[in-house]
C-alpha positions in Angstrom: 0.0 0.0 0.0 1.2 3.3 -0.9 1.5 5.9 1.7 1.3 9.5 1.8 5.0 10.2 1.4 5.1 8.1 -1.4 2.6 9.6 -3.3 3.4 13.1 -2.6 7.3 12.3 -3.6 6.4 9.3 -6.5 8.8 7.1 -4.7 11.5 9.5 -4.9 13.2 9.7 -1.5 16.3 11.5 -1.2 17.7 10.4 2.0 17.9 6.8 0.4 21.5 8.4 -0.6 22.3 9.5 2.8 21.5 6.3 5.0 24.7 5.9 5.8 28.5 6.7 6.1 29.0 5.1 3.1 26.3 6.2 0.6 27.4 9.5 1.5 31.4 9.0 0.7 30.2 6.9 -2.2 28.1 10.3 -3.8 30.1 13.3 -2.2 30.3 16.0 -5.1 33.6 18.2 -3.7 36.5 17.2 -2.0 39.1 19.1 -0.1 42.6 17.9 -0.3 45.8 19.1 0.9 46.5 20.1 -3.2 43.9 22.4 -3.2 45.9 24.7 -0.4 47.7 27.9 -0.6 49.5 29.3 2.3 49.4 33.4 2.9 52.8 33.8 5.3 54.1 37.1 6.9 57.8 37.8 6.8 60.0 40.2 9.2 63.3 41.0 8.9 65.6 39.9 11.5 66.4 36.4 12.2 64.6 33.4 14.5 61.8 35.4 14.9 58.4 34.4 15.3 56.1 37.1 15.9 52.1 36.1 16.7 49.8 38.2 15.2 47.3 39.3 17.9 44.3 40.0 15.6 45.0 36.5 13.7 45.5 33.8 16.2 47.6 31.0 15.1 49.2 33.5 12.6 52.8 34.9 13.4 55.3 36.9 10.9 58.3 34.9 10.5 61.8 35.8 9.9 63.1 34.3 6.5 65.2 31.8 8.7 61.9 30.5 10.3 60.1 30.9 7.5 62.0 28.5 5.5 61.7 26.1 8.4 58.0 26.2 8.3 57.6 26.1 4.8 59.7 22.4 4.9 56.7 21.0 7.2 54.0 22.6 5.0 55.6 20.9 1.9 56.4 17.5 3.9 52.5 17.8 4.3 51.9 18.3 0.5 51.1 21.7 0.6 51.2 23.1 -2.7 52.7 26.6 -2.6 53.3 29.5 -0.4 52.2 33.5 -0.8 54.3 35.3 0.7 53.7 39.3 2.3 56.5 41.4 3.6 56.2 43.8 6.9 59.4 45.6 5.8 61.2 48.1 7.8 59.4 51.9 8.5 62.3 53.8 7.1 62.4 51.6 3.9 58.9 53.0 2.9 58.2 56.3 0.7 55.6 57.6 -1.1 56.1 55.6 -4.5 56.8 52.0 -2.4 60.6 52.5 -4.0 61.7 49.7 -2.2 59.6 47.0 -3.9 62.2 47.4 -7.1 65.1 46.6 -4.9 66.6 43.1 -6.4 67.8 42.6 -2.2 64.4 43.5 -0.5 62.4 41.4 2.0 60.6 39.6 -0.4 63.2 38.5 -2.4 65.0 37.5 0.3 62.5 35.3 1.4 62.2 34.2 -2.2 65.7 33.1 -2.5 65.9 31.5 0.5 62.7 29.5 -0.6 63.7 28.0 -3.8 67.3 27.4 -2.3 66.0 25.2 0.6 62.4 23.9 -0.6 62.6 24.1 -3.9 59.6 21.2 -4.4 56.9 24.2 -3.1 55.4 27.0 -5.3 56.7 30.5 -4.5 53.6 33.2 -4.8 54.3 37.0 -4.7 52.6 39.9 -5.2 53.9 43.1 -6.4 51.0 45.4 -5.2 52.9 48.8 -3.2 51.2 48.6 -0.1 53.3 47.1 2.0 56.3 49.6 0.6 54.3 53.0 1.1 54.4 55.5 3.9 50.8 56.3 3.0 49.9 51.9 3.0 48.1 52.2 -0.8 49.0 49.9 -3.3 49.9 52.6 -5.6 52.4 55.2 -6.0 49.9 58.4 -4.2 50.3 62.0 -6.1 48.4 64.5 -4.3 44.9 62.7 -3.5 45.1 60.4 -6.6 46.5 57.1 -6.8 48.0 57.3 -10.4 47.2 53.9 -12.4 49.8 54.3 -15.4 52.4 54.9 -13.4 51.9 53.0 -10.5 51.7 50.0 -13.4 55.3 50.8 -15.1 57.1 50.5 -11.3 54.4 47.2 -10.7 55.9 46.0 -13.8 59.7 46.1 -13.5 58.6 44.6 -9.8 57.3 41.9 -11.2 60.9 41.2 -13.4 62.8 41.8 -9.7 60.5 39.3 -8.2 61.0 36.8 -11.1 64.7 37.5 -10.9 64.7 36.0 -7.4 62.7 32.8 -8.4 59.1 33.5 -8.1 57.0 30.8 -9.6 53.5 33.2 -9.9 53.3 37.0 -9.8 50.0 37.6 -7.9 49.3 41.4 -8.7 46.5 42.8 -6.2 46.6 46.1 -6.2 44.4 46.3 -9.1 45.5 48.8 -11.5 44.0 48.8 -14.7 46.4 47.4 -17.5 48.6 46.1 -14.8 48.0 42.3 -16.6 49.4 43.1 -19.7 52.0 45.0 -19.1 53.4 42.6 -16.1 53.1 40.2 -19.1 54.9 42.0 -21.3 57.9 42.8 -18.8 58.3 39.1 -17.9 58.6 38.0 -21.5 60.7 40.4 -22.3 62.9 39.5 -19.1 63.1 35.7 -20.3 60.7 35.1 -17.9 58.0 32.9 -20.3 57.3 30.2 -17.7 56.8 32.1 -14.9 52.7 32.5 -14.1 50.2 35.2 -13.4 47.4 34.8 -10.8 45.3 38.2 -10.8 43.4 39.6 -8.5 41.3 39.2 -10.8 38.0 40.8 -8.9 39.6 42.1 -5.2 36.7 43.8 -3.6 36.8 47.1 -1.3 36.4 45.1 1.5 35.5 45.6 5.5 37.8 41.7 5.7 41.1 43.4 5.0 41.8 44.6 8.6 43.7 41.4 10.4 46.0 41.6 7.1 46.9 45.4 7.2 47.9 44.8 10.6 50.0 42.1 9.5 51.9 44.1 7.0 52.3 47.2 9.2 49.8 49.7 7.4 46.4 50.2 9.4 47.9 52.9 10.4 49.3 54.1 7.3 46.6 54.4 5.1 45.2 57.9 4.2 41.7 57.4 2.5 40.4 54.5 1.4 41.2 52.5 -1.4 37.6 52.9 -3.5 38.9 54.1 -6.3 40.5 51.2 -7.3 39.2 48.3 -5.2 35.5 47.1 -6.6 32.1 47.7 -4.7 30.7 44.8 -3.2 27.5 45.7 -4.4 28.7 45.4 -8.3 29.1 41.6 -9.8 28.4 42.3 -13.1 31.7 45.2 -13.1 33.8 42.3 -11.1 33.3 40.0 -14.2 34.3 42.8 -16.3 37.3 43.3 -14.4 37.9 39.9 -15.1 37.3 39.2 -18.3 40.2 42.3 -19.1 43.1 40.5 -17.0 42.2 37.1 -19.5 42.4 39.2 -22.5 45.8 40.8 -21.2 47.2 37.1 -20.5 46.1 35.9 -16.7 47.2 32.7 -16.6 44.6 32.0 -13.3 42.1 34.5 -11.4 41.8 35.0 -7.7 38.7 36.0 -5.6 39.0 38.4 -2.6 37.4 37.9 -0.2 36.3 34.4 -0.1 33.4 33.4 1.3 31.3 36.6 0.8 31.9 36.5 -2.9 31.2 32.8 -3.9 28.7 34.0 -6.2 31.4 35.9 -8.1 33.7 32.3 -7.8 30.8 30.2 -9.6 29.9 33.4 -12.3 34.0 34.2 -13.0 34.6 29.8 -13.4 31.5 29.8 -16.1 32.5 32.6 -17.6 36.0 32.3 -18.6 37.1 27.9 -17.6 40.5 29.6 -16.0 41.8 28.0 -12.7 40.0 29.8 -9.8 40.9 31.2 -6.6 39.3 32.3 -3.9 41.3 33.9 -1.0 40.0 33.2 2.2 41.0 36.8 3.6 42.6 37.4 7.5 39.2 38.5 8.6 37.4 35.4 7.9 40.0 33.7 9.4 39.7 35.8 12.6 36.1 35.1 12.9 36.6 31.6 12.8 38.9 31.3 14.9 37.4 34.1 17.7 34.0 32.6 17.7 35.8 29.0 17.7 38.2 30.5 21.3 35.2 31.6 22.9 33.0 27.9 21.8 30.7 29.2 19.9 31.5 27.2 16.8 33.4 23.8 16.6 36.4 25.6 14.8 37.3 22.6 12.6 34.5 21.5 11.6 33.6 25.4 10.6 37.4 25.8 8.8 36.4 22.4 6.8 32.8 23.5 5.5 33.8 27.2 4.8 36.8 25.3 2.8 34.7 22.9 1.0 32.2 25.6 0.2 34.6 27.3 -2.3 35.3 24.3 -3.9 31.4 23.9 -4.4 31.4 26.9 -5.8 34.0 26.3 -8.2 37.3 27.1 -7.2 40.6 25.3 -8.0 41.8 26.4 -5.0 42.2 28.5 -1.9 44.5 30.9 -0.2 43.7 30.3 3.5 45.6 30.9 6.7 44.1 27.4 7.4 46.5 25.8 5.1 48.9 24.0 7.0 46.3 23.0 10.1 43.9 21.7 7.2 47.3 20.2 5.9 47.6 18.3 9.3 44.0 16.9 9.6 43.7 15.7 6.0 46.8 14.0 6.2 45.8 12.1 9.5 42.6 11.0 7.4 44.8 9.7 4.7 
């Protein structure tokens, strides 16, 4: 006899699939592994330091030194590649971030050391000004205008300095408009063919950022707000737009920042253009977890897993997450 459910549904019973641990494993749609993880890290200059980052807990800047000896457990864990972000010294920084086209500068320190020591994990860097201003924009400030042309000539021969040192992707995020093709053009004409570009592809003007400007040493720099070149949150039609211009100039993959807030734009940017994807889970998403997890609100893992998996439903290749080497950890004690 044929009850109500039945009839109502026509036999069609959905939770036939979730009966048990198996079923489930058996039709699970998106996976996280450890090859879809990115590592964001903080370097200081100085040696055997490890400085914790009070608004990121878990988070410290490391000294090139410690760095290196970090980034050999993340690779024994099969971590993929490392993004690196320089808090460079106060007097170093000037109003056109000069020091970002030094050849010796933190980040190509860091980079050196890197490829000299674990040279079987990815080397990420971005050549955005911010962390080398003394006003904390990403581009070179004259009078109350960040000026896009030629903030993208010095981002540019940056990006040849940076390859110079090793890096395996320029990640350019201080979104500047032409800044793709001509970092493009500079790195072919360097010799640099095989070395990658990620864009920041759609980087949003973002209340997330604030964990990560403390991190590089400029929330207290910054004069303004960074509107004028950073996208509204409210606008995903312009952020595909955005997009679609760093393909045409020759992005090899496209990044997503923030994360989580901006899955819609992660889905819309993998139709549109069938690049690799990346979402960057930004240092206030990672605070939140983690605060609400400290004060047991949330079950912090379980929360870091499902906010992971959630960009991969959404499309993405990949993430760049703080989480990277604790997810890292876990999945390889699954394994």
């Amino acid at each position: 006899m044929t009850n109500v459910v039945d009839q109502i549904t026509g036999h069609r019973r959905m939770r036939r699939n979730r009966k048990a641990d198996w079923t489930r494993r058996l039709v699970q749609e998106n996976r996280l592994t450890v090859d879809d993880l990115i590592w964001p890290v903080f370097v200081i200059p100085g040696t055997n330091i490890v400085e914790p980052i009070p608004s990121m807990p878990g988070v410290s800047r490391m000294s090139v030194d410690r760095l290196v000896e970090a980034a050999k457990e993340a690779a024994d864990l099969g971590v993929p590649a490392i993004a690196t972000f320089p808090n460079i010294e106060m007097h170093l920084r000037d109003e056109t971030g000069s020091n970002s086209l030094a050849a010796d500068n933190l980040i190509n320190e860091a980079t050196r050391a890197l490829k000299k020591h674990v040279p079987q994990i990815g080397v990420i860097t971005d050549v955005a000004l911010d962390p080398f201003t003394s006003h904390g924009h990403d581009g070179i400030l004259r009078g109350d205008e960040i000026v896009n042309d030629e903030t993208v000539e010095q981002v540019a021969k940056a990006a040849v300095v940076q390859a110079d040192a090793g890096s395996d992707i320029i990640s350019p995020s201080e979104m500047m408009d032409g800044r793709i093709g001509a970092i493009r053009q500079a790195l072919d004409a360097a010799g640099h063919q095989n070395v990658g570009i990620m864009s920041y592809a759609t980087k949003f003007a973002s209340a997330f950022y604030g964990p990560y400007r403390e991190a590089i040493g400029t929330g207290g720099l910054l004069k303004g707000d960074k509107k004028t070149y950073y996208i509204d949150p409210a606008n995903g039609t312009e952020a595909i737009r955005d997009a679609a211009l760093d393909v045409e100039e020759g992005a090899d993959m496209l990044m997503v920042k923030p994360g989580l807030p901006y899955l819609d734009i992660c889905f819309r940017m993998k139709e549109a253009f069938g690049l690799p994807v990346f979402a960057y889970q930004v240092s206030g998403e990672y605070a939140q977890i983690k605060a609400a997890a400290m004060n047991g609100w949330i079950d912090g893992d379980r929360v870091m897993m499902e906010t992971l998996l959630a960009f991969k439903r959404a499309g993405c290749d990949g993430i760049l997450t703080y989480f990277a080497v604790e997810v890292a950890r876990q999945l390889s004690k699954k394994g």
